[in-house]
N, C-alpha and C positions, 0 to 999 in steps of 0.2 A: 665562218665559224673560227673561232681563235683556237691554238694550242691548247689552251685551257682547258676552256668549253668542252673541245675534243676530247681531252681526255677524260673530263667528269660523264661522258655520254657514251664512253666506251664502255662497252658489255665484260671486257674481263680484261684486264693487267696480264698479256701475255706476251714478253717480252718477245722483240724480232729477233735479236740476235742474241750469242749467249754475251757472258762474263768473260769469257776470255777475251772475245774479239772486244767488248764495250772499256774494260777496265783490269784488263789481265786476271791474274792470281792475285786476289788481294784479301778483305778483312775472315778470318779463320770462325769458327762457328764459339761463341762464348768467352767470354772475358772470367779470368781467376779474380778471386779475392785476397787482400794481403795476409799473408801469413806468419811475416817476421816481423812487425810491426803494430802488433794490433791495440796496445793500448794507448790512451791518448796521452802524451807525454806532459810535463809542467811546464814546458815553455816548447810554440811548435818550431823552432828551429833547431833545439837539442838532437842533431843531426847521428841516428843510431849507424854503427858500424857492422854489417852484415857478413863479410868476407867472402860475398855472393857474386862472382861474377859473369853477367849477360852481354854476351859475344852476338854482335849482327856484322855482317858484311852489306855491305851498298854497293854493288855495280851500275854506275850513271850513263846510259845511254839514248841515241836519240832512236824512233820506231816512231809507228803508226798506231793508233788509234781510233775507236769510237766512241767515246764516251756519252755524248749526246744524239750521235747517228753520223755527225758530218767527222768524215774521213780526215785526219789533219797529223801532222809529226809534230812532237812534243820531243823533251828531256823527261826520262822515267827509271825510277829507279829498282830493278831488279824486275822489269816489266812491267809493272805493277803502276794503275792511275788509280787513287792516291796510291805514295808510297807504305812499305812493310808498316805497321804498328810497333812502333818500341813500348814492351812492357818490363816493367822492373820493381823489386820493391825498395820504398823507402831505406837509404843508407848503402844499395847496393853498388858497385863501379857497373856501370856500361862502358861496354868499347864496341865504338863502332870502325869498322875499314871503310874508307871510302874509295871509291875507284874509277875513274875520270876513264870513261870509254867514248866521249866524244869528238867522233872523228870529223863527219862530214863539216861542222862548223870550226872543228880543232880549236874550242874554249876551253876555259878552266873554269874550276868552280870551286863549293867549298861548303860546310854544312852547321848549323846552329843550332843550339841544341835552345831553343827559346822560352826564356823564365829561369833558365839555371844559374845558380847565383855563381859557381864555377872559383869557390873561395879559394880552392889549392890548386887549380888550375886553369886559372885565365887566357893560356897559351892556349886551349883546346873551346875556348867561346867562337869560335867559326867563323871569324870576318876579318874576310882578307882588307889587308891594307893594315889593319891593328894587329890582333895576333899571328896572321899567319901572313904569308902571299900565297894565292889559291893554289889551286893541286892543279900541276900541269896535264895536259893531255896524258893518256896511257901511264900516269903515273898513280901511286896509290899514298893515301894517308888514313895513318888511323888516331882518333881521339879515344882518350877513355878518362872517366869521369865520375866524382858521384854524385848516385840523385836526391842532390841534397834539399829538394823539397817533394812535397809529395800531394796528387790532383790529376789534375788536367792540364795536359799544353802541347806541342808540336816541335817538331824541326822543319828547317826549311833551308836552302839553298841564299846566303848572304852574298853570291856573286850578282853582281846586279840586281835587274830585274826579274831573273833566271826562275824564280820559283811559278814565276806566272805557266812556264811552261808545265809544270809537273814535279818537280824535284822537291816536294814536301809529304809530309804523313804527319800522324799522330804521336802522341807518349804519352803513355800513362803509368804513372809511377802511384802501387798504391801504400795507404799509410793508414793509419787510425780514423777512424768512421767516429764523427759526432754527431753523426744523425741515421738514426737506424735505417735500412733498406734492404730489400728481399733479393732484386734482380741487377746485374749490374749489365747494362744493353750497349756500351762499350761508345766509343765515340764517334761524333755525329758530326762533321766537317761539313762545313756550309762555305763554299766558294762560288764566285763570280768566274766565269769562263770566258773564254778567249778563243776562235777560231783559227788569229793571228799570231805566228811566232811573237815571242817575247821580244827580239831584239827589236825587228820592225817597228816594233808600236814606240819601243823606247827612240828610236833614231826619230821618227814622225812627229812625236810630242816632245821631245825635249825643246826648251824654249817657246813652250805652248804652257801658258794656264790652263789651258782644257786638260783633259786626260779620257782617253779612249772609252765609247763605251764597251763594256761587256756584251759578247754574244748571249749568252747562258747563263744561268743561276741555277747550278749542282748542290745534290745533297748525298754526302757521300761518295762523289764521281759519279753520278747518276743523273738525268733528267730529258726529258725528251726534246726535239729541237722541230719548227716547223720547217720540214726541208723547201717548202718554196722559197725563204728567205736564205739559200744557201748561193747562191750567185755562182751554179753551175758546178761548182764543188759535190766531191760524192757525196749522199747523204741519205741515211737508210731512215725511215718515220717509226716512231714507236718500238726503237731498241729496248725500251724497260727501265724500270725505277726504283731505287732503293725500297724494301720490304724488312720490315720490325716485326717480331713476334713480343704481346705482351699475354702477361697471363693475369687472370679475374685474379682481382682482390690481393694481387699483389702491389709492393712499392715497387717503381721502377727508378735506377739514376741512370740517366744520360748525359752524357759529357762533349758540349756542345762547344766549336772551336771553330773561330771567324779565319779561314785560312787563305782568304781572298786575296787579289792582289790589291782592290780598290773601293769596292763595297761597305757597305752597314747592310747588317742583316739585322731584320727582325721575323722573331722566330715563336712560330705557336703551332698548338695542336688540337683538332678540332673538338668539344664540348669535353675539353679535359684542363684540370690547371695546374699550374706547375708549382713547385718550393724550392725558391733558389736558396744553394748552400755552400756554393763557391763560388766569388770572384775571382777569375786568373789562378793562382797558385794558393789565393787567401782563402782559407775556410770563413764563414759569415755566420751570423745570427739569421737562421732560418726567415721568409718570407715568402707569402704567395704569391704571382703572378700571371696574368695569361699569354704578356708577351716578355721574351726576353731580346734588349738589345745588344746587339757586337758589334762594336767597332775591329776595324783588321787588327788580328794579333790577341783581340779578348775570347776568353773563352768560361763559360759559366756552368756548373753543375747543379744539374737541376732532378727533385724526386717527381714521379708522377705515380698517384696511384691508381692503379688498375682498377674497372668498374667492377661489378658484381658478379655473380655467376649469370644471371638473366642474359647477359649481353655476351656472352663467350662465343656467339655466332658470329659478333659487330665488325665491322671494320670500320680505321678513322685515317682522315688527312695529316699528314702532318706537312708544316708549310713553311717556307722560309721567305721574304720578301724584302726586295731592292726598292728602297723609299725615293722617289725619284725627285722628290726635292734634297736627297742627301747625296745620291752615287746618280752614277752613269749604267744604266743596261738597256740593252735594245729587249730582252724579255727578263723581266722581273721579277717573277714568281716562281718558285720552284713548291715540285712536290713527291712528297715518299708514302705509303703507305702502311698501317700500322695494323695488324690481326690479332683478335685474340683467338684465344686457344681451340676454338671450333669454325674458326671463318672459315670461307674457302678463297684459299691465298692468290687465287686470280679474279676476283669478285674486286670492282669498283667501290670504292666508301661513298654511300650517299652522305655524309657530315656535311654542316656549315661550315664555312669559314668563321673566324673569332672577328668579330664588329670590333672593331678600334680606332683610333684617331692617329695617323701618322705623321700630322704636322703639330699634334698638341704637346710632345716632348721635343720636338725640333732630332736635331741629329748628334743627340749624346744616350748616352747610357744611363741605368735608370738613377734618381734623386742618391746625392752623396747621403742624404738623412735614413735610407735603405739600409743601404750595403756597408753592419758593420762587424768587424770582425770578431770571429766568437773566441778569441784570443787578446785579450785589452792590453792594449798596450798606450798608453800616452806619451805625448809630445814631449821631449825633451824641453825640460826647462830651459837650457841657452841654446840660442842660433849661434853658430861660430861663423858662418858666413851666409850671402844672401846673393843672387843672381838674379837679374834681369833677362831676358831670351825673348827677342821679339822676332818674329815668324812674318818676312815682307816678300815681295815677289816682284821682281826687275829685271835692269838690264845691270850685265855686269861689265867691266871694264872693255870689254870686245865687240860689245852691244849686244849680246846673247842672251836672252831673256832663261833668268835662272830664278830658283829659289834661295830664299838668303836667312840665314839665321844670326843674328846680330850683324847683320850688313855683309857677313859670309856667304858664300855660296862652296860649302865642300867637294874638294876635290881627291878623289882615291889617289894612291901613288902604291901601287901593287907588288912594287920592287922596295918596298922600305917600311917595312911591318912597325907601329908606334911603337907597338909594346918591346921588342925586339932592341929598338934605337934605347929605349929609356932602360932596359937593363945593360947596355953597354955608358950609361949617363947620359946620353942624350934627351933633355927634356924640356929643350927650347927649341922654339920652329921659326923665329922670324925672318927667316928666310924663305918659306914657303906658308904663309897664315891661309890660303886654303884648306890647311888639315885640319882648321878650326877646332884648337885645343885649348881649354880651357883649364889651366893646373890651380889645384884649390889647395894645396901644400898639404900642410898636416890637419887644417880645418875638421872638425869631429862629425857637424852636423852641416849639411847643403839645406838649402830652400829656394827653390827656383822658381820663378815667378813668370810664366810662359805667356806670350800677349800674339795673339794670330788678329792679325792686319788685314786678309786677305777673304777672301767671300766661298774659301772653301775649308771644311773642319777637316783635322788631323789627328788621327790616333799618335801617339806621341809614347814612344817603348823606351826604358831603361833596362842597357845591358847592367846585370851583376848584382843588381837590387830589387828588392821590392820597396815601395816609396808610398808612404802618408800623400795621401788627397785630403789638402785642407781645404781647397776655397775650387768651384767651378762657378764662370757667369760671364757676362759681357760687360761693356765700359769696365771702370777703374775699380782693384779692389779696394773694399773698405776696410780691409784690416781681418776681416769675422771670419772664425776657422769652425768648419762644422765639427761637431763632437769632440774638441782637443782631450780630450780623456782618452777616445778611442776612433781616431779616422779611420777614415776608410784605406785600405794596402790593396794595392796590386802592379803590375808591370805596365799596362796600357790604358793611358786615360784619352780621353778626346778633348781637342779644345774647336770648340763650336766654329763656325764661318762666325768672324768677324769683319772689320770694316775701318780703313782708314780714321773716321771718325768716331767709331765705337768698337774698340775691336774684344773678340773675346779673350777670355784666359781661363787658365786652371794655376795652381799653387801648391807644387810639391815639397817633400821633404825625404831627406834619409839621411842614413846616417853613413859616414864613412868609414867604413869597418871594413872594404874588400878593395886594397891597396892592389893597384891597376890601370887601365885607360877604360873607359867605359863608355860606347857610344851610346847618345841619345838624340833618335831620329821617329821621322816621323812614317809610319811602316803602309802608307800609301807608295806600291812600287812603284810608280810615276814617277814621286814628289822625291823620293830619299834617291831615286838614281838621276836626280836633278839637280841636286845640293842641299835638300832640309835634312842637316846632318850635323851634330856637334859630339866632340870625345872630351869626355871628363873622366882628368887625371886626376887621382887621389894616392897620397903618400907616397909620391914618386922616389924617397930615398928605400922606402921597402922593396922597390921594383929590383933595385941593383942584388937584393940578395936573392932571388927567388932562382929556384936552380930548373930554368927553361928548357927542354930536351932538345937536342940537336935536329930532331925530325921537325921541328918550324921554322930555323932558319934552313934547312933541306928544302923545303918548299920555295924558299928565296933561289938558290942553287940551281932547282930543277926548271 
């Protein structure tokens, strides 16, 4: 009998072990609604000033868990798999403290606050090697910031691969609602799991095309594991599963975030559909669906509403799944369970699963003619410049088999922060083009034209922007931009497994309005701590004026 199986044949969801021992102290009972923000403003980046400021501390240490049964040490932050929830409202500063308590491996780390466009403070976007050099052991750093968009998105740990181990959570910053809803059921983190330390797998695969499979597939820090495949490791069966409460004939939104290190999830609920109403940080023009896809780093909000009073007894699946022609996992499936207002909350859902085709959209997210933004904005009449980015994978001058982004394979230098070097004027590298920097001077508009060579797809993130998706496909584009009136926006698009001889691409654009260095990589933790990693400089003579605090070159010092 499979894990599965097992668990649809179980008589009642009663978890073995508690919440503490599974996933510390973690999500708090009920999500607020925005209050300082609530109408929808003329243009959605007219960024309001709240004078509200929300103080978190972060203590990053290493400890023991269980999150799926097998006993394993992780990086976690305040005890807590996943980390604390950042909630804020639109326009408000967050400061967070972070706090580097680990000892036994004596690493540094460092924290990103993901989707944030960070226009008055780039110094505080959390990736060492550009704005900062990480936070040393026993040492502390605090970011603060505002939230200058407002949705769905996360932070996570931009030191390495580091997030694999646990060093991520949620955010959610709320703002103006264009589409009405009753319940807000707070966010839903769909991650691939690991029973191996992070670093291990990075030192194992690097100079590997492959990339590790997943032990796990969590929702929420939740899922159960079969302990015979635990290879003598401690491992407790049937610790317990993430549990939703909805209620009859209500809307529900849930805010669903691919926090993975290496996965596509796709995500449905059973004899129920959903209305997607954000891509990433983008509000959209409502649609229905039954499956929503993520690539790592996307995250989609979606309304569901609640059945009738009839079924107030009911319970449903809810299910997340590793498409095994796109990721790597040794179990695939994940599952949470969802009650309505008269279930009895350790009763099994008898529901189907949602019938669908996994290989018939391949491994992207759904059609750019979908997802368009309920915010129009069209393409700027001139390009001021234009980029090629081809995505190949080699051997690099050592014969180390690396990733390469225009024949680069990026290299960190922890001790020499971009951003740091370019407001003292330093904004030429040819002495070290591993940092693969790309300076677009005062150019107004980018369009990047990204071509993946290789036979595996890559979520592909822009720090400090959000970026038009004109064109996604395979072979050469032809020029055709979906909806130039109104593309599609957001921070993470996928460019499919392509192929030496037909490779695929996508076709971004933005505008250069946030004078900076800005990395763009690809947010497979594999891949980006293998070199698919490129920093685009825009208006490098506004860098010299911008007045950096001393606490990021501190971190250089420390």
């Amino acid at each position: 009998m499979t894990l599965i199986s097992s668990i649809l044949n179980a008589t009642a969801l009663v978890a073995r072990l508690s919440q503490n021992v599974t996933n510390g102290k973690w999500f708090g009972s009920g999500y607020s609604r925005c209050s300082s923000a609530a109408e929808i403003p003329d243009k959605q980046y007219d960024v309001p000033n709240t004078d509200v400021f929300r103080h978190y501390n972060f203590d990053i240490m290493e400890g023991w868990m269980m999150a799926d049964g097998v006993n394993k040490t992780g990086l976690y932050i305040n005890g807590q798999f996943p980390g604390p929830t950042i909630e804020a409202n639109w326009g408000d500063t967050i400061q967070v403290t972070v706090t580097n308590h680990i000892k036994d491996s004596a690493e540094a780390t460092s924290m990103h606050w993901h989707g944030l466009l960070q226009r008055e403070t780039p110094w505080f976007d959390g990736v060492p090697s550009i704005s900062q050099c990480p936070i040393a052991p026993d040492k502390s750093f605090t970011y603060s910031f505002i939230a200058d968009q407002y949705g769905t998105s996360w932070y996570h740990s931009h030191y390495s691969a580091q997030y694999a181990d646990g060093t991520f959570g949620a955010m959610i910053i709320y703002g103006p609602e264009h589409v009405p809803y009753d319940i807000d059921v707070g966010p839903i983190l769909l991650t691939d799991y690991f029973h191996t330390r992070y670093y291990p797998l990075v030192q194992r695969y690097t100079g590997s095309q492959d990339v590790p499979n997943s032990d796990n597939n969590l929702i929420n820090g939740k899922m159960n594991f079969d302990c015979s495949l635990a290879n003598g490791t401690e491992c407790v069966p049937n610790v317990g599963l993430s549990k939703f409460k909805f209620e009859s004939g209500k809307v529900h939104r849930l805010r669903l975030i691919n926090a993975g290190a290496e996965a596509l999830q796709k995500f449905t609920i059973d004899d129920h559909e959903m209305t997607l109403i954000a891509a990433d940080f983008a509000p959209i023009k409502p649609y229905k669906t039954k499956v929503v896809t993520l690539g790592v780093g996307q995250r989609a909000d979606v309304l569901v509403e609640g059945k009738d009073c009839s079924e107030s007894q009911k319970a449903y699946w809810m299910r997340s799944d590793i498409p095994g022609d796109c990721s790597h996992a040794n179990q695939a499936h994940s599952l949470a369970a969802i009650y309505y207002d008269d279930a009895d909350t350790d009763s099994v859902p008898q529901s189907t699963k949602v019938n669908y085709n996994i290989s018939s959209q391949g491994c992207v997210e759904d059609s750019l003619e979908l997802t368009e933004p309920f915010f129009p904005e069209a393409l700027p009449t001139e390009i001021t410049t234009y980029q090629d980015i081809n995505i190949t994978f080699g051997a690099n001058a050592t014969g180390a088999m690396v990733w390469f982004a225009n024949n680069i394979s990026f290299t960190a230098n922890y001790n020499h922060p971009l951003l740091l070097l370019a407001k003292e004027g330093n904004t030429s590298y040819p002495y070290d083009p591993q940092w693969n920097v790309l300076d677009f001077g005062k150019h107004k508009t980018i369009r990047l034209y990204v071509r993946n060579f290789t036979p595996l797809a890559h979520p592909m993130h822009l720090h400090g922007h959000n970026f038009w998706v004109l064109a996604q496909g395979k072979g050469d584009w032809d020029g055709t931009v979906t909806r130039p009136y109104n593309p599609q926006v957001r921070d993470v698009q996928i460019v499919e497994k392509g192929y030496p001889y037909e490779p695929a691409y996508i076709v971004i654009e933005y505008k250069a309005d946030n004078p900076g260095i800005r990395p763009f990589h690809c947010h497979v933790a594999w891949h980006v701590s293998d070199g698919l990693y490129i920093n685009l400089m825009e208006n490098a003579d506004l860098i010299k004026n911008r007045g950096i605090p001393y606490t990021s070159a501190q971190t250089c010092r420390e």
